[in-house]
C-alpha positions as CSV (number, residue, x, y, z in Angstrom):
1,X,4.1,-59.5,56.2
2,X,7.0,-61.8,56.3
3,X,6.2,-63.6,53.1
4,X,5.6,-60.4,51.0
5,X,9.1,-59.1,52.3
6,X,10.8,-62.5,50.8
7,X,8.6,-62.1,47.7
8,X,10.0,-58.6,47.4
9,X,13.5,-60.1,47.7
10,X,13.1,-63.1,45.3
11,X,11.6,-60.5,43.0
12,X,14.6,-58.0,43.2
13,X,16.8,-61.8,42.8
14,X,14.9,-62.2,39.7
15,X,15.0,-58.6,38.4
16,X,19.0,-58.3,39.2
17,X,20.2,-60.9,36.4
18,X,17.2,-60.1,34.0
19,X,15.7,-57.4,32.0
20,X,12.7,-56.0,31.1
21,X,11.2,-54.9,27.6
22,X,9.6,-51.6,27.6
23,X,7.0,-52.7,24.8
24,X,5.6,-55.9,26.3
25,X,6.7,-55.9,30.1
26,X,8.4,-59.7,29.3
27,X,10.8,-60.3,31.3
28,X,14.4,-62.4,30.1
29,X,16.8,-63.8,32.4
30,X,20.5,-62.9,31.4
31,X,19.2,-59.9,29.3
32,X,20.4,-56.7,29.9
33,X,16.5,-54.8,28.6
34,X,15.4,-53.1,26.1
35,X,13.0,-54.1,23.5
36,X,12.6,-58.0,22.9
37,X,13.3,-59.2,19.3
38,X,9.0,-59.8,19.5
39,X,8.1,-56.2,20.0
40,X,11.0,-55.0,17.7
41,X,9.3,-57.2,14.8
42,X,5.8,-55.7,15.3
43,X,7.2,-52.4,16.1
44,X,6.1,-52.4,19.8
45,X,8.7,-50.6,21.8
């Protein structure tokens, strides 16, 4: 139980600087989300 709570937090770590696109699920570090310039190019997203 103990290593899935510091997963949880490293993965919250991860997730606060970083965003996610909504057409592929990537996430970018220092990105505040969206759609990533991939799915905007194939029109995913």
């Amino acid at each position: 139980m103990k290593d899935l709570k510091k997963k949880a937090i490293r993965l919250w770590h991860v997730v606060a600087n970083s965003g996610q696109c909504n057409g592929c699920g990537g996430v970018f570090d220092n990105w505040n989300g969206g759609v990533c310039d991939a799915c905007k190019a194939i029109g995913r997203g």
